[in-house]
PDB file of N, CA, C and O in Angstrom:
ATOM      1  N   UNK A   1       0.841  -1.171   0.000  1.00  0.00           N
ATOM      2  CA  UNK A   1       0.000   0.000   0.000  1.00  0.00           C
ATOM      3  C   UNK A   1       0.887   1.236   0.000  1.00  0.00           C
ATOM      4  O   UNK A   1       1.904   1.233   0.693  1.00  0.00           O
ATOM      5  N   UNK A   2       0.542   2.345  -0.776  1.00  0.00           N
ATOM      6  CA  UNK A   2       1.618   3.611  -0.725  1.00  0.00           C
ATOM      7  C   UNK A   2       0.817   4.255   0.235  1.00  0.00           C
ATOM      8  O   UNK A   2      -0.379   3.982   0.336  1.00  0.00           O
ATOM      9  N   UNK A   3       1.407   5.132   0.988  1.00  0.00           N
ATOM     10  CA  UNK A   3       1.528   6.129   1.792  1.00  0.00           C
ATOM     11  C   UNK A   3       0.285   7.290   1.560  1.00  0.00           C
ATOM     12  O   UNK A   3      -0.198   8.038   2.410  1.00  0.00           O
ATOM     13  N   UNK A   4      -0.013   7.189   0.308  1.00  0.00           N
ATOM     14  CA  UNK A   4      -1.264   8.489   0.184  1.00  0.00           C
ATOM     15  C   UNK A   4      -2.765   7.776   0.103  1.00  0.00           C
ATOM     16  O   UNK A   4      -3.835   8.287  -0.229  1.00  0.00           O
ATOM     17  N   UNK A   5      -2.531   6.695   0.436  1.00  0.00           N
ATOM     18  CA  UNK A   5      -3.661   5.386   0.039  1.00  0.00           C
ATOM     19  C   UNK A   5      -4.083   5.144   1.492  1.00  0.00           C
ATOM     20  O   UNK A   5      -5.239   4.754   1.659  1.00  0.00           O
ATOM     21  N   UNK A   6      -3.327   5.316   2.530  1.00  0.00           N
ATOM     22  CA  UNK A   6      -3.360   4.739   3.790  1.00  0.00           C
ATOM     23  C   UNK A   6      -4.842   5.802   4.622  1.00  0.00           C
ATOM     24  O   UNK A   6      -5.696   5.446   5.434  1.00  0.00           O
ATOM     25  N   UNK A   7      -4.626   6.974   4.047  1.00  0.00           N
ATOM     26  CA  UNK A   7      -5.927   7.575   4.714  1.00  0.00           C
ATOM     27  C   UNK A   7      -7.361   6.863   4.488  1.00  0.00           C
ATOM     28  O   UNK A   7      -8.309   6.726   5.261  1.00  0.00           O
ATOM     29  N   UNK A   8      -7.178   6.469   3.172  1.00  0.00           N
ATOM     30  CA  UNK A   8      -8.740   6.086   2.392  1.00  0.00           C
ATOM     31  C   UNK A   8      -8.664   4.941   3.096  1.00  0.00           C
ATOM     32  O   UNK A   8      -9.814   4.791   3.509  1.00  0.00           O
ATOM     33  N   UNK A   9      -7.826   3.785   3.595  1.00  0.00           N
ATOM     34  CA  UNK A   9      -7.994   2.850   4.065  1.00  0.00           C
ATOM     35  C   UNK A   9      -8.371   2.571   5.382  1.00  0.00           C
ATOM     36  O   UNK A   9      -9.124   1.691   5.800  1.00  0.00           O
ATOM     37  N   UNK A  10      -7.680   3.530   6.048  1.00  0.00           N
ATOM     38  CA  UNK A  10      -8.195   3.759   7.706  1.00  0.00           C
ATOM     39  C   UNK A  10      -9.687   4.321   7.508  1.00  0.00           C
ATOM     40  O   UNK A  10     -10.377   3.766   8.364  1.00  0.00           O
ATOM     41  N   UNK A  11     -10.695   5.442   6.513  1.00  0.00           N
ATOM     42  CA  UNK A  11     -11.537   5.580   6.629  1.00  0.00           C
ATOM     43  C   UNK A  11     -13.013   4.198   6.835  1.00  0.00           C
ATOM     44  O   UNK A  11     -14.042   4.027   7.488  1.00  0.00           O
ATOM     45  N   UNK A  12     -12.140   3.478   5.724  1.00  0.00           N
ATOM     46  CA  UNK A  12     -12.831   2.117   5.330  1.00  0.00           C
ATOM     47  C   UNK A  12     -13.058   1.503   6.553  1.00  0.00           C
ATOM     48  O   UNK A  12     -14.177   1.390   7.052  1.00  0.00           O
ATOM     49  N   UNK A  13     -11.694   0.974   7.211  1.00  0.00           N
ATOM     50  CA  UNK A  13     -11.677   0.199   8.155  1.00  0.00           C
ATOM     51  C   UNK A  13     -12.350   0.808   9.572  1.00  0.00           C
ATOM     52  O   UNK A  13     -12.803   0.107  10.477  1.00  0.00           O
ATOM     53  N   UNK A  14     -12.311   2.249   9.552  1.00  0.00           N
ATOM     54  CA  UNK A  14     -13.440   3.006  10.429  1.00  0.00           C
ATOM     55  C   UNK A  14     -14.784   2.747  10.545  1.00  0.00           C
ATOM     56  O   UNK A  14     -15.516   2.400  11.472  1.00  0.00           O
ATOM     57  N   UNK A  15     -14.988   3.091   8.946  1.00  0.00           N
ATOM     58  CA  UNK A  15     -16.538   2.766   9.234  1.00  0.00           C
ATOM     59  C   UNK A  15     -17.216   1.400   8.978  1.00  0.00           C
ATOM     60  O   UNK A  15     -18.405   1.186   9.214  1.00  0.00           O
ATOM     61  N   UNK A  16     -16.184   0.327   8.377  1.00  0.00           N
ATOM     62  CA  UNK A  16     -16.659  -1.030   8.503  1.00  0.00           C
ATOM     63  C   UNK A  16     -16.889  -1.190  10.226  1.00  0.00           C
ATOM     64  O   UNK A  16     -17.662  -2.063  10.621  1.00  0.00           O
ATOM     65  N   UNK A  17     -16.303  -0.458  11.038  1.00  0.00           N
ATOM     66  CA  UNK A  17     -16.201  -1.087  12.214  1.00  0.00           C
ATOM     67  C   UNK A  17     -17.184   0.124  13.073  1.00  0.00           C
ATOM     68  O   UNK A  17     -17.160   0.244  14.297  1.00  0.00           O
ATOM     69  N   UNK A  18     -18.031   0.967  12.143  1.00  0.00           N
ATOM     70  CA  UNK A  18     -18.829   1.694  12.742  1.00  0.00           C
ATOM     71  C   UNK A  18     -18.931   2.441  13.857  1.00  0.00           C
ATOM     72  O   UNK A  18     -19.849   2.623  14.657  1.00  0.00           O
ATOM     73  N   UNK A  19     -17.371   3.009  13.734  1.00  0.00           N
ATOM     74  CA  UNK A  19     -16.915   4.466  14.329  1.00  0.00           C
ATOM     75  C   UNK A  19     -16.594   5.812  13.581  1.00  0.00           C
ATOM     76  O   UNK A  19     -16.017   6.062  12.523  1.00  0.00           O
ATOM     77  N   UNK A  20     -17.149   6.520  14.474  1.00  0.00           N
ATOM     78  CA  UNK A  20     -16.860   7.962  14.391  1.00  0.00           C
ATOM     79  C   UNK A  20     -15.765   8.395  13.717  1.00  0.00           C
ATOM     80  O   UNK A  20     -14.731   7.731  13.776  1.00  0.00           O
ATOM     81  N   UNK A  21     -15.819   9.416  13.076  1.00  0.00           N
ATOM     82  CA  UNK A  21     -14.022  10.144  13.269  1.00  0.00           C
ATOM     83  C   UNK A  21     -14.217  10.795  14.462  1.00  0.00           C
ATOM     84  O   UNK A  21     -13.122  10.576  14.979  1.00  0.00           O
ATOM     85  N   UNK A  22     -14.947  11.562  15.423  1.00  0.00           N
ATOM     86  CA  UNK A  22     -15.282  11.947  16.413  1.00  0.00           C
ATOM     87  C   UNK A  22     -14.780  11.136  17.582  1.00  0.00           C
ATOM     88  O   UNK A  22     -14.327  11.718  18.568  1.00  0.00           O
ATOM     89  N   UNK A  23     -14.850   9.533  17.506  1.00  0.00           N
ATOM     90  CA  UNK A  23     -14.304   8.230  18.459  1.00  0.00           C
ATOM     91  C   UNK A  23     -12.968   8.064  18.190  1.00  0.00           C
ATOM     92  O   UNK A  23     -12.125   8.004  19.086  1.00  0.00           O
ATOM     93  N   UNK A  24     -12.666   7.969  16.791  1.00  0.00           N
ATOM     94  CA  UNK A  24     -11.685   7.396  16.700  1.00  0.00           C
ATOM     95  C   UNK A  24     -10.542   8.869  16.678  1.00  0.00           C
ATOM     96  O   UNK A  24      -9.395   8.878  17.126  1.00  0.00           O
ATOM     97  N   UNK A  25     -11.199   9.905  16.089  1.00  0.00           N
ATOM     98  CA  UNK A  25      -9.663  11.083  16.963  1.00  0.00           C
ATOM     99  C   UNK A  25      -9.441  11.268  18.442  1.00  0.00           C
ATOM    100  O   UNK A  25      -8.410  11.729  18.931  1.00  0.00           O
ATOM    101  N   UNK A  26     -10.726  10.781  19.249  1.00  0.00           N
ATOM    102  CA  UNK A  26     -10.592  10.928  20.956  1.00  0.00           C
ATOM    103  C   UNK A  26     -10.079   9.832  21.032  1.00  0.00           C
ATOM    104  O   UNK A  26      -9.640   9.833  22.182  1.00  0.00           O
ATOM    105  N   UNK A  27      -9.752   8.595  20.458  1.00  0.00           N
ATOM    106  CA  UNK A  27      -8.550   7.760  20.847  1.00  0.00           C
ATOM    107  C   UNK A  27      -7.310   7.795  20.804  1.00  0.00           C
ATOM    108  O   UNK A  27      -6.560   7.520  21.740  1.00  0.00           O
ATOM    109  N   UNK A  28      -6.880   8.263  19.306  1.00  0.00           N
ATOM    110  CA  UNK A  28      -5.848   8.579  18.813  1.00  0.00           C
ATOM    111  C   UNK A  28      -5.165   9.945  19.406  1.00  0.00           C
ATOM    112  O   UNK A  28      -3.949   9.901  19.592  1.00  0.00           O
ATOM    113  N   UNK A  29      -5.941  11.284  19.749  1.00  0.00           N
ATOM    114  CA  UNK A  29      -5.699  12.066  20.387  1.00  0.00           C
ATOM    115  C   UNK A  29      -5.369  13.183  19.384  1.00  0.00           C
ATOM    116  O   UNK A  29      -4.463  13.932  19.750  1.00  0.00           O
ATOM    117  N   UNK A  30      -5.871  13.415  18.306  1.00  0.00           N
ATOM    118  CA  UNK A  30      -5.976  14.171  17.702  1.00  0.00           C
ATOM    119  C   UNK A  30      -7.154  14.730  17.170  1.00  0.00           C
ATOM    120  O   UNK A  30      -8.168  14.049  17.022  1.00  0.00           O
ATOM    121  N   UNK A  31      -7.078  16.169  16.810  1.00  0.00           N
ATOM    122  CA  UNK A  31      -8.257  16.487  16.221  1.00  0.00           C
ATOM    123  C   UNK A  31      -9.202  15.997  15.240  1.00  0.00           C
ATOM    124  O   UNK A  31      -8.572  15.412  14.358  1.00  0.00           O
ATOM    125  N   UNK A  32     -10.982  15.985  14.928  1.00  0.00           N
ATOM    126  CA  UNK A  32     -11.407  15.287  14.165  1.00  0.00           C
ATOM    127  C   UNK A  32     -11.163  15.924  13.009  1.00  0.00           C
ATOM    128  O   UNK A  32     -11.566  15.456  11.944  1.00  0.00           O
ATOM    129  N   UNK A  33     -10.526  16.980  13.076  1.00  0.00           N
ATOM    130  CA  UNK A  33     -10.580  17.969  11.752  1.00  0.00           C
ATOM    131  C   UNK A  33      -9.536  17.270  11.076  1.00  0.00           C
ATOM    132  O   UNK A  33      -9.749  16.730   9.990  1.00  0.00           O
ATOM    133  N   UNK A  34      -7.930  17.227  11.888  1.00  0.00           N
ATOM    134  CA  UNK A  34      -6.693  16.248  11.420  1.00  0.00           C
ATOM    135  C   UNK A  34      -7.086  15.055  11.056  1.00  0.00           C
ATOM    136  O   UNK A  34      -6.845  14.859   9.865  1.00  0.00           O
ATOM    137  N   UNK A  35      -7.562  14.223  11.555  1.00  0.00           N
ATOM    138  CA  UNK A  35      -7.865  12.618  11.060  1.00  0.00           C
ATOM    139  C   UNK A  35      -9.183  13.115   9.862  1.00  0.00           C
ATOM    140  O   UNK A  35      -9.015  12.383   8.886  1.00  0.00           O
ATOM    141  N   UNK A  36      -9.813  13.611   9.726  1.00  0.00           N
ATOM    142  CA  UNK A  36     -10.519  14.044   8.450  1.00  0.00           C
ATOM    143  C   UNK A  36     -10.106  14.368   7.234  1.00  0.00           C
ATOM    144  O   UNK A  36     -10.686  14.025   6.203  1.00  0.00           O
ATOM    145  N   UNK A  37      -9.048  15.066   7.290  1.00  0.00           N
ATOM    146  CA  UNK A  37      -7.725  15.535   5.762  1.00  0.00           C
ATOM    147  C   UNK A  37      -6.914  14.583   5.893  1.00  0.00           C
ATOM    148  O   UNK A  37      -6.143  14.545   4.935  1.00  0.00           O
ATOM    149  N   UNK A  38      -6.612  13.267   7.141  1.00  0.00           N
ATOM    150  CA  UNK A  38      -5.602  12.470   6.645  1.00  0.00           C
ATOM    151  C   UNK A  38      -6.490  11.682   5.646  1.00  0.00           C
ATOM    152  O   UNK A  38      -6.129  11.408   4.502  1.00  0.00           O
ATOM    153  N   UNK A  39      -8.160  11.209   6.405  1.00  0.00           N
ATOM    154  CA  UNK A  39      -8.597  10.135   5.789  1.00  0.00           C
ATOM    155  C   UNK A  39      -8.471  10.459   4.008  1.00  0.00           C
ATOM    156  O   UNK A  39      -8.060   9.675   3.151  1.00  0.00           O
ATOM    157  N   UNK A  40      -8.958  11.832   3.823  1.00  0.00           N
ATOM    158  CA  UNK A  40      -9.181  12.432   2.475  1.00  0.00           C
ATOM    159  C   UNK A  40      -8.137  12.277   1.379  1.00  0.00           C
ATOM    160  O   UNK A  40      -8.427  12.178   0.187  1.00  0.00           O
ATOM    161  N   UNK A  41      -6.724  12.263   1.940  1.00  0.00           N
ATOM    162  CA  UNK A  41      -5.294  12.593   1.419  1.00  0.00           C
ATOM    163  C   UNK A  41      -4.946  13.856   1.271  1.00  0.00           C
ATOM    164  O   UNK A  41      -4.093  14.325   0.518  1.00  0.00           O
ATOM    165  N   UNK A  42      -5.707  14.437   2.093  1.00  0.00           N
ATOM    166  CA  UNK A  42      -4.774  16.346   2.109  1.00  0.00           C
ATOM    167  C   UNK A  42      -4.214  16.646   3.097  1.00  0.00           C
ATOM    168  O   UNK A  42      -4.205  17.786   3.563  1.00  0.00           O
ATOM    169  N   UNK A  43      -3.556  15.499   3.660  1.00  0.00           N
ATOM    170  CA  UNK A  43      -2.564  15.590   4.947  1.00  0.00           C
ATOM    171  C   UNK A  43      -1.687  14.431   5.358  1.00  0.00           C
ATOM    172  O   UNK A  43      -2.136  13.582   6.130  1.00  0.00           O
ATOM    173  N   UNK A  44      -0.391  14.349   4.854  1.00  0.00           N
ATOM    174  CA  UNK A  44       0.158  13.353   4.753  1.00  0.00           C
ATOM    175  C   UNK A  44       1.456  13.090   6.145  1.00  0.00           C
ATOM    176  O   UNK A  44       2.336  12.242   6.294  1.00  0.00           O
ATOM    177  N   UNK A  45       1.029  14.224   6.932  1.00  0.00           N
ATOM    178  CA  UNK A  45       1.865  14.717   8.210  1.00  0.00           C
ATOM    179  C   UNK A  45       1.202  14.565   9.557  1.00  0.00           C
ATOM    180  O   UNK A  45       0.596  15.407  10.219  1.00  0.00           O
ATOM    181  N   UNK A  46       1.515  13.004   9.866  1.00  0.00           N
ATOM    182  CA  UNK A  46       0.487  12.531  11.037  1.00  0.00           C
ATOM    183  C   UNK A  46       1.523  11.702  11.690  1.00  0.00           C
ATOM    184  O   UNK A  46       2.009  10.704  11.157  1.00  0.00           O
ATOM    185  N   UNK A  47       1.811  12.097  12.732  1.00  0.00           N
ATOM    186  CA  UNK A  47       2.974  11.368  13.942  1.00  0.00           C
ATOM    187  C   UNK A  47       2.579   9.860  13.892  1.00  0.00           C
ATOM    188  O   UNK A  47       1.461   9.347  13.837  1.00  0.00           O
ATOM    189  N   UNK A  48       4.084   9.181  13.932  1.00  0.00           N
ATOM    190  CA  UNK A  48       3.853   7.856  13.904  1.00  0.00           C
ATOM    191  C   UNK A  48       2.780   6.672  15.115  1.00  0.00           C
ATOM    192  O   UNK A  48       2.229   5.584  14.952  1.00  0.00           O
ATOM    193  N   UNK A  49       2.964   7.959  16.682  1.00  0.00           N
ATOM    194  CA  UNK A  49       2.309   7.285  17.512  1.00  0.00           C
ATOM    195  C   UNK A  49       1.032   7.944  17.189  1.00  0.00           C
ATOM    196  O   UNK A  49       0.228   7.063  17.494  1.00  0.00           O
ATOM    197  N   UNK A  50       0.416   8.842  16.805  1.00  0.00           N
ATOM    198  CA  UNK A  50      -0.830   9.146  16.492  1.00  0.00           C
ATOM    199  C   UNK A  50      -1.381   7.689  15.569  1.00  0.00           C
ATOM    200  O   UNK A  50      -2.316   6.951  15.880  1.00  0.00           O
ATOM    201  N   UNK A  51      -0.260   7.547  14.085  1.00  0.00           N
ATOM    202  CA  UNK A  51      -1.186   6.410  13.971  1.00  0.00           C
ATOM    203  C   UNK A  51      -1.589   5.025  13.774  1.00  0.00           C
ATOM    204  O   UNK A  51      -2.359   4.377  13.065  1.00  0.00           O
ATOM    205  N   UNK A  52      -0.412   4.784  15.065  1.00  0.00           N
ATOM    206  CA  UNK A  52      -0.249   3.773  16.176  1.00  0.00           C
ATOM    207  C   UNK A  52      -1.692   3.367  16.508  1.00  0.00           C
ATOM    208  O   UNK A  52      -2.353   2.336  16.386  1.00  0.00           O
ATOM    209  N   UNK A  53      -1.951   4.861  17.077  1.00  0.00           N
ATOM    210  CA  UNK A  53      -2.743   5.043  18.119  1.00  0.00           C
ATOM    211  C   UNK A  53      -4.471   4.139  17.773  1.00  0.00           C
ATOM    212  O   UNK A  53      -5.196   3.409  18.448  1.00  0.00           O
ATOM    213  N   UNK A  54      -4.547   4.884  15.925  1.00  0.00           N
ATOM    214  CA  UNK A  54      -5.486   4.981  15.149  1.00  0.00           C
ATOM    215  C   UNK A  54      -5.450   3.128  14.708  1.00  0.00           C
ATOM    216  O   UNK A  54      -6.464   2.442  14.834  1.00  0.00           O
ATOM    217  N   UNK A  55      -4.524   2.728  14.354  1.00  0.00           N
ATOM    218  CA  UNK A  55      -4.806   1.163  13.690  1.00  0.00           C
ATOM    219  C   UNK A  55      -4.772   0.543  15.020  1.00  0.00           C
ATOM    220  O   UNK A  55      -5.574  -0.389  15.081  1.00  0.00           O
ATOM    221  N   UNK A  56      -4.141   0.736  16.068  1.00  0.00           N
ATOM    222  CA  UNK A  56      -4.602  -0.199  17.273  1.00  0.00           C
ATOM    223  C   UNK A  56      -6.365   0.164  17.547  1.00  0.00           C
ATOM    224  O   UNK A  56      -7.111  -0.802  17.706  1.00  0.00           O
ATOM    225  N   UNK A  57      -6.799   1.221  17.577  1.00  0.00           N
ATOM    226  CA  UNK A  57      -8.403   1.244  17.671  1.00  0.00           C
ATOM    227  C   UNK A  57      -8.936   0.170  16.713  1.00  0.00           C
ATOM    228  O   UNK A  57      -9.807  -0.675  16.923  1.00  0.00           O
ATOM    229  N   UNK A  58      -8.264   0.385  15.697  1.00  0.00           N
ATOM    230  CA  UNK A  58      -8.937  -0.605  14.320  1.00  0.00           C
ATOM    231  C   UNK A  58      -8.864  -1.510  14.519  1.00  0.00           C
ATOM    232  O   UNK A  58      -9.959  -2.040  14.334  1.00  0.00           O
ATOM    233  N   UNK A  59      -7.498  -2.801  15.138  1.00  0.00           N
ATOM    234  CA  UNK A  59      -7.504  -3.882  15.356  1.00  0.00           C
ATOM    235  C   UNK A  59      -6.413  -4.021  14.209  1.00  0.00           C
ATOM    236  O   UNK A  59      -6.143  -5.182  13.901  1.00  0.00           O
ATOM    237  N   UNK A  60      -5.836  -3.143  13.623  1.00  0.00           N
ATOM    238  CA  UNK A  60      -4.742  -2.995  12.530  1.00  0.00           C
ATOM    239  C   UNK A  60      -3.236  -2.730  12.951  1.00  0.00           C
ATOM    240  O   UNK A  60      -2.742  -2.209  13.951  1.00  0.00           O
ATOM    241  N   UNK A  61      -2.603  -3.388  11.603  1.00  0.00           N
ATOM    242  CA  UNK A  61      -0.791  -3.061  12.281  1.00  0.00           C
ATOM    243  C   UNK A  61      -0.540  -2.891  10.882  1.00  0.00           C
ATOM    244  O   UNK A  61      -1.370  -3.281  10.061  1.00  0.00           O
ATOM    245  N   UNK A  62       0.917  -2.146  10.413  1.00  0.00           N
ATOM    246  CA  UNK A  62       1.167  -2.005   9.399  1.00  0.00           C
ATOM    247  C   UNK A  62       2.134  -3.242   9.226  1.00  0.00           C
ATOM    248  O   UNK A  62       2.781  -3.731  10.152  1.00  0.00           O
ATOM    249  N   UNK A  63       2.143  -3.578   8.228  1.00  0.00           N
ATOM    250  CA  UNK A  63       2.767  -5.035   7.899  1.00  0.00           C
ATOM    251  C   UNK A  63       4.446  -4.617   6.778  1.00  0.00           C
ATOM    252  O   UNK A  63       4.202  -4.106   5.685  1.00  0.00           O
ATOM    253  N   UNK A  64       5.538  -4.793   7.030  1.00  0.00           N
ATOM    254  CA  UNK A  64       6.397  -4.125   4.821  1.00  0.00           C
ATOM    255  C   UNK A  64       6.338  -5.463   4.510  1.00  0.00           C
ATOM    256  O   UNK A  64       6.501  -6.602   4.947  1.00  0.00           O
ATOM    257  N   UNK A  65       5.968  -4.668   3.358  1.00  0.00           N
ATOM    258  CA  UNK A  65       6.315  -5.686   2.067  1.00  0.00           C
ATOM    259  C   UNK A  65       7.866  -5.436   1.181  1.00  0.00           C
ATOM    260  O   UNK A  65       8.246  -4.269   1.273  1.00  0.00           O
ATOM    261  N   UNK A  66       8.373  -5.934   0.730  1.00  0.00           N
ATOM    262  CA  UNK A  66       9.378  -6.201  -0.059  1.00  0.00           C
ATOM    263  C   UNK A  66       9.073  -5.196  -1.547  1.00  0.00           C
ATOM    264  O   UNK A  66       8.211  -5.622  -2.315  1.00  0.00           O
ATOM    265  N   UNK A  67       9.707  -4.046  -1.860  1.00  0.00           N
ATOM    266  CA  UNK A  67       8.955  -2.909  -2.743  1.00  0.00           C
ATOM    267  C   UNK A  67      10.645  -3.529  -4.016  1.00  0.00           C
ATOM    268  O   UNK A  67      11.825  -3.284  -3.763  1.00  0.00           O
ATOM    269  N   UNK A  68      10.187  -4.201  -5.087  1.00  0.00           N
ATOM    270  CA  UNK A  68      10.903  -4.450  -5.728  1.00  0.00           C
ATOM    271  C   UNK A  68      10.594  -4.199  -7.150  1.00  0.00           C
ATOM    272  O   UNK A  68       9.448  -4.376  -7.563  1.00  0.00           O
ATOM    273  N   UNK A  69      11.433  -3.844  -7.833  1.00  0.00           N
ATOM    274  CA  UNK A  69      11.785  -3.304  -9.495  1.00  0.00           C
ATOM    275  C   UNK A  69      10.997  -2.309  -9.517  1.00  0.00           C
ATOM    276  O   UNK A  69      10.163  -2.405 -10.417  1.00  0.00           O
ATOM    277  N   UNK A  70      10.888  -1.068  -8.677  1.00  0.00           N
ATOM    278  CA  UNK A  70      10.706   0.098  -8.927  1.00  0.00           C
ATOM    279  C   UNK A  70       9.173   0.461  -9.624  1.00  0.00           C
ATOM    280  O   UNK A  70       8.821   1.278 -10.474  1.00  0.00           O
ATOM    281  N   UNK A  71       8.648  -0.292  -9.036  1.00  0.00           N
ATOM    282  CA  UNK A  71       6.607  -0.642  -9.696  1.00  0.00           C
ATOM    283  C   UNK A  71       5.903  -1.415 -10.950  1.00  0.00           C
ATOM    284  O   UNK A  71       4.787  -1.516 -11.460  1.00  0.00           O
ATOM    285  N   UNK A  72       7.973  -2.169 -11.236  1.00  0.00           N
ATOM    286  CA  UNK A  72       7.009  -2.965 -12.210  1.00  0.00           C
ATOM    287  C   UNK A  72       7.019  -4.273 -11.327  1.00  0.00           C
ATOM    288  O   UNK A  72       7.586  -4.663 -10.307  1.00  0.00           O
ATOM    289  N   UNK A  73       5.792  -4.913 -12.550  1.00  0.00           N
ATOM    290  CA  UNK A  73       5.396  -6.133 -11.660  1.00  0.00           C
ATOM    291  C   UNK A  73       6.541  -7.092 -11.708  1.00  0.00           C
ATOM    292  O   UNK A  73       7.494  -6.645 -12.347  1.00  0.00           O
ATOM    293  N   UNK A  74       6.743  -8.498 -11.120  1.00  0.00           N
ATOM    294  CA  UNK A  74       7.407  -9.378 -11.067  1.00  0.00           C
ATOM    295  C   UNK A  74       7.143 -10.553 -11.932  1.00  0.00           C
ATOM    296  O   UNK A  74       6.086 -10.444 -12.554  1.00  0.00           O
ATOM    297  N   UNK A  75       7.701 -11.474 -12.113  1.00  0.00           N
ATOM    298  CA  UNK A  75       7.414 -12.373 -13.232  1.00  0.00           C
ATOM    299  C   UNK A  75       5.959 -13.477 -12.290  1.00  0.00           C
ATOM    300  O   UNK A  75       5.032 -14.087 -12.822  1.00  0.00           O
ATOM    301  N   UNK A  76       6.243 -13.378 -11.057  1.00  0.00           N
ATOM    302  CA  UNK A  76       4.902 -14.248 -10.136  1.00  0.00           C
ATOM    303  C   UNK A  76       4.080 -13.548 -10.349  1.00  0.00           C
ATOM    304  O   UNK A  76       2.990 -14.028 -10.037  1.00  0.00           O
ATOM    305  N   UNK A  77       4.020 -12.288 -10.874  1.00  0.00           N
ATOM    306  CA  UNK A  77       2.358 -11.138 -10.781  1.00  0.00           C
ATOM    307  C   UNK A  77       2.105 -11.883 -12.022  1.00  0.00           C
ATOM    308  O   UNK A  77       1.365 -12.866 -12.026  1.00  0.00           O
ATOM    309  N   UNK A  78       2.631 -11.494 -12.958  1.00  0.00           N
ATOM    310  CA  UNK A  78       1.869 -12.068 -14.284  1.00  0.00           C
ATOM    311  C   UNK A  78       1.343 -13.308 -14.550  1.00  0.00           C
ATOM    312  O   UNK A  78       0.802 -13.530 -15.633  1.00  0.00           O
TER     313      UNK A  78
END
């Protein structure tokens, strides 16, 4: 997953799990206005324990993957 993708995904996983941004910034400890432009992608400047804070509410961890040949696919994709 890239980095500007990760907002839209925490929104998802928010409201599959039928919370607030209102709940889930009083966990995380940031404003609902901040977790609102991250979910959107017009804010790509969100402290790592902020969103710690945010995928532990979710039941989420960030996982790396292995980022190889520069976005092309591999001979197993095809």
């Amino acid at each position: 997953m890239k980095l500007h993708e990760l907002g839209n995904k925490i929104k998802t996983l928010r409201k599959d799990k039928n919370i607030t941004q209102e709940k889930l910034s009083q966990i995380a400890g940031i404003s609902r206005v901040t977790l609102g432009k991250f979910e959107r992608g017009e804010m790509a400047n969100i402290s790592v324990k902020s969103l710690d804070l945010i995928l532990n509410a979710l039941n989420q961890e960030i996982d790396f993957i292995n980022k190889s040949g520069f976005g092309l696919a591999t001979l197993d994709e095809y």
